[in-house]
N, C-alpha and C positions, 0 to 999 in steps of 0.2 A: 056087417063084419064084427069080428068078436072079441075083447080085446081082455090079455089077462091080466090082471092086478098083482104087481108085486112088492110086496109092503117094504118101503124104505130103511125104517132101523135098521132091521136083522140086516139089511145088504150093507151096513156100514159097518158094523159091531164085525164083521168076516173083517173089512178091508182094513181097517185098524188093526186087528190081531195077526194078520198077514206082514203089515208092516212091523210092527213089533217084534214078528218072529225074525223076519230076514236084515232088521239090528242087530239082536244076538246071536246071530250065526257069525255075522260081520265079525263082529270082538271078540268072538272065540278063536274066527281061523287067524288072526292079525298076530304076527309075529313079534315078539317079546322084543322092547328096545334095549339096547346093551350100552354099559359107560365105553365114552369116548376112551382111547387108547392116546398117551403124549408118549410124543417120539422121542428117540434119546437125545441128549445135547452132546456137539461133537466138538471136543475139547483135546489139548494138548496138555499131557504132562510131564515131569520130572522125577524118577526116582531119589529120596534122600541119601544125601549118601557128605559123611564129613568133608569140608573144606578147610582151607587153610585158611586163617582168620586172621588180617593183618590191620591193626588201629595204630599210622605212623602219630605220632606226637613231635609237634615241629616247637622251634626255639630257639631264641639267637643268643648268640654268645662272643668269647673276646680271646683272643690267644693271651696268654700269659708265659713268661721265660718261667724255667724250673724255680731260680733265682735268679733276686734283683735286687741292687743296692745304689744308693748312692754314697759316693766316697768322702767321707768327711774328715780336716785333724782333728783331732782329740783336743788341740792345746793349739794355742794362738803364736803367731810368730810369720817369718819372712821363709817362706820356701826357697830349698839351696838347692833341693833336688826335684826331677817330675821325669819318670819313667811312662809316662802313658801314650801310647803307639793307636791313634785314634783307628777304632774298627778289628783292632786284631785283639788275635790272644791272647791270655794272660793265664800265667800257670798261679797255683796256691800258693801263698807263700811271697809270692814276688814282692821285691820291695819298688810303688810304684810312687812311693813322695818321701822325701825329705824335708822336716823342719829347722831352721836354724839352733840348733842347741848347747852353743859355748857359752851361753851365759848361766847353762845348767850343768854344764861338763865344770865351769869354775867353781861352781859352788860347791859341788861332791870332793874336789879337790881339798878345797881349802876346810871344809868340815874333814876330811881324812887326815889332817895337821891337827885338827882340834880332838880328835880321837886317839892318834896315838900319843899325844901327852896325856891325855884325859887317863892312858891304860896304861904308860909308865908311873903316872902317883897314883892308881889304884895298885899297882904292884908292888910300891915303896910302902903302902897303909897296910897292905894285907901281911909283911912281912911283921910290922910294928903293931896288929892285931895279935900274930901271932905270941910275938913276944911280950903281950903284956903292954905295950909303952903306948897303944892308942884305943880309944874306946868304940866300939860300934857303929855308933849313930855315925862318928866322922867318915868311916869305911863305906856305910851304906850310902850316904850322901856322897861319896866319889864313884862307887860301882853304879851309882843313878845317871851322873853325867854320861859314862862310857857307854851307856845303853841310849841316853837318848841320844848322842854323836852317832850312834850305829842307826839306829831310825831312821835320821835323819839322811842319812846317805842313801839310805832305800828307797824313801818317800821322794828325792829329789833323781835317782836312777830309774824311779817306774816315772815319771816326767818326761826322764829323756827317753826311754822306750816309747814313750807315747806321740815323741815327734817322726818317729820312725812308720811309715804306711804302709802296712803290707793287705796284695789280693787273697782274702778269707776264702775266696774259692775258685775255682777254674773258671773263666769265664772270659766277654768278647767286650772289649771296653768301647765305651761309647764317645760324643765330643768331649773334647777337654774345654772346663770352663773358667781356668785360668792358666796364666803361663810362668815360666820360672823366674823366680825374685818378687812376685807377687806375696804381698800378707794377705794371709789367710786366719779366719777366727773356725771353732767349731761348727757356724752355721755354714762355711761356705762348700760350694759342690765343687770337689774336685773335676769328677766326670762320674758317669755310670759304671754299673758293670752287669753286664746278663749271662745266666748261663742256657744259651740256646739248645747245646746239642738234645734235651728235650725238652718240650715245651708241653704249659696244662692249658685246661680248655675251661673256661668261666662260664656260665650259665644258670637260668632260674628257671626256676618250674611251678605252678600253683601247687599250694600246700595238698591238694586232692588229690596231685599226684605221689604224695610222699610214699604209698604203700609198693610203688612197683621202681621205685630208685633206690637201689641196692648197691655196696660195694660189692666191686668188682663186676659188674653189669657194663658188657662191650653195646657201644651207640654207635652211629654212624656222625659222623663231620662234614661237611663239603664247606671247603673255604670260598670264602666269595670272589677269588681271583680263578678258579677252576672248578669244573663241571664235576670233576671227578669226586667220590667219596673215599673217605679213609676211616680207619675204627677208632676210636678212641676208650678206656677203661677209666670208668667211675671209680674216685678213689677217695672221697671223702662228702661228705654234707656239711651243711651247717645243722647246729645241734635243735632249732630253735625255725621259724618261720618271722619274715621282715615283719613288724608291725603296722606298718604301711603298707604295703603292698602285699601282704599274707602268702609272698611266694618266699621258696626254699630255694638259697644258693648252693649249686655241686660244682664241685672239682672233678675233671675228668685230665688224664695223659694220652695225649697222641702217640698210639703206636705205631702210626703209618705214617709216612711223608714229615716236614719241616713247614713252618709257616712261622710269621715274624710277628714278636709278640706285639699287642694290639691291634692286629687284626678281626676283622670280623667275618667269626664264622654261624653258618646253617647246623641246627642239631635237629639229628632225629632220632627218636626213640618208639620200640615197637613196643607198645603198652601190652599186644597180645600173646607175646612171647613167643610164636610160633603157635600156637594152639590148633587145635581144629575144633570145629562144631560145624552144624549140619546149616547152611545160607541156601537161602533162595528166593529171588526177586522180587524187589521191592511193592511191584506191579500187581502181584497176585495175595497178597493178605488185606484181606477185607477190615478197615478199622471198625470197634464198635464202642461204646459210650463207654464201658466197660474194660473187654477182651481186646484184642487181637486174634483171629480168626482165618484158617485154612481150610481148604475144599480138598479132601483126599476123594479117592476111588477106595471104595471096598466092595467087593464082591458085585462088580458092574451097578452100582447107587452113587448117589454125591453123599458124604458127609462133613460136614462142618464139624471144625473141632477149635478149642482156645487153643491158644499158643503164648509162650512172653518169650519176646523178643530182648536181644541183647546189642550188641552194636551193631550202626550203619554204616553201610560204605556208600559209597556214588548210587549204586542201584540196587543193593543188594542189601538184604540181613539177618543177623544172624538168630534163629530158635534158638533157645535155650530149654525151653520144657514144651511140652502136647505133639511132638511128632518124635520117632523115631527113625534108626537107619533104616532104607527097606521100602517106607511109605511113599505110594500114589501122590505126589500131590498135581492138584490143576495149577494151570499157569496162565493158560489161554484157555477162554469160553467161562471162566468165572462168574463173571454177572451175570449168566444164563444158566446156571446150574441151582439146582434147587433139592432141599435137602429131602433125602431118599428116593430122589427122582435117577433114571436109569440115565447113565452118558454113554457115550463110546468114543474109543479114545483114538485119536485119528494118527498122534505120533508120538514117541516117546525120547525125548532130547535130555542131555547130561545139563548141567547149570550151565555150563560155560558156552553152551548154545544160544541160550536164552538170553546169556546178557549180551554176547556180540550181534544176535540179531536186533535184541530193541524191543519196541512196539510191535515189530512186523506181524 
């Protein structure tokens, strides 16, 4: 039998180049791999749109009477008289004390004897000036007397007007703190006197707030005996802040309701004045080392943008600059939203949605 020889190499040198070829056909027909696609983030947002921006500023304070005195004599002595009717009215003018005053009524008396002789020999000198028969100096020295008798009747008549006590002004008297036939000296209190029908309102405020305390800027009041609020109108400052305390005393008048001086009242003042500016939840601004930062929608992308912020309330605050009215912003899906990454927006709610629902 006969057997044929088939030389080795060449049959390998075929099967290698066979394999070789049917590699490169492999990675030619293999289809091109493509970048992964990220799907959108699905987020909730807020169109801007201005709010009404309210910064109360609270602050205690003290009722005060329009006026208040206490009644004191002028001049020491035994009161004869006391007209004060504890608790009630008192018109202007009223005469509500008597001083004992005959021992000044006598002395006006008895200098008005010394006066009008004093001005019959100035009348006897002035004829004998005339005539030659007396000289000057004597005349002048008599018309001296007559002037100071007349003085002194004055100086001893405003005395006795000053034992006389009249109410300076309308007003509601208070306890009497002595009774009649009592001596009395200039320290002692007869009684009070206040003028209630209105009443001002006492209060301080840090000096920071000096710029937005104005005359004539209406506050709100709530006495501490009632829920209710009433207005009250700023009508004065102090010129200057306490040195101690670096706060600023106002005077305000209650335009509404009555309340009894020394009471303590609640103030409130809206620093923001009604204002508006464009708020929105406190939940969705990103802080950064830096900025303050917002995620809008533009043109289906997230972008990020700075923002500064202005005041906070409970949940909310308010932009001041990097958004305007009009703007996409996110609320919900924020930590998942990445800048110029594509979102889709699942709802679109007013501010006032977002805050009553919360977290949700």
């Amino acid at each position: 039998m006969q057997c044929t020889y088939i030389p080795v190499k060449p049959f390998l040198k075929l099967f290698f180049l066979g394999l070789l070829l049917m590699g490169c056909s492999s990675k030619s027909e293999s289809p091109k791999q493509t970048g992964k696609v990220t799907p959108p983030t699905i987020v909730d947002v807020m169109i801007a749109e201005p709010e009404a921006v309210n910064n109360i500023i609270e602050a205690n304070g003290s009722v005060v009477a329009n006026e208040y005195l206490e009644l004191h004599p002028e001049v020491s002595g035994r009161l004869t008289y006391l007209n004060i009717a504890e608790g009630s009215h008192i018109a202007q003018g009223t005469v509500v004390a008597r001083i004992n005053d005959a021992d000044l009524r006598a002395q006006v008396a008895k200098t008005r004897v010394q006066l009008s002789l004093a001005e019959k020999t100035e009348d006897r000198f002035k004829q004998l000036l005339d005539a030659g028969g007396l000289n000057q100096s004597d005349y002048d020295a008599v018309l001296n007397q007559v002037n100071a008798y007349k003085a002194d009747i004055a100086y001893t008549q405003t005395l006795i007007d000053k034992t006389v006590i009249r109410a300076p002004f309308s007003g509601v008297a208070g306890l009497r703190q002595v009774s009649p036939g009592a001596y009395v000296t200039p320290t002692t209190v007869l009684a009070t006197l206040q003028q209630t029908s209105q009443v001002k309102i006492d209060f301080t405020l840090p000096e920071s707030y000096s710029s937005i305390i104005k005359k004539g800027l209406l506050i709100d009041v709530q006495l501490e005996a009632s829920d209710k609020k009433s207005k009250a109108l700023i009508i004065a400052t102090e010129p200057g802040a306490n040195t101690d305390t670096r706060n600023l005393k106002v005077r305000a008048v209650l335009k509404e309701g009555t309340a009894n001086p020394g009471a303590f009242v609640k103030i409130f003042i809206d620093e923001a004045h009604g204002r508006s500016a464009i708020k929105v939840p406190a939940n969705c601004i990103i802080p950064d080392d830096k900025n303050n930062q917002l995620v809008l929608v533009k043109k289906g992308l997230a972008a990020f943008v700075n923002v500064q912020t202005g005041l906070r309330e409970a949940n909310s605050v308010e932009i001041t600059e990097g958004i305007t009215a009009g703007d996409s912003i996110i609320v919900r899906g924020v930590l998942f939203a990445r800048p110029k990454n594509p979102v889709k927006v699942r709802s679109v709610k007013k501010f006032e949605e977002f805050l009553n629902a919360g977290d949700k």
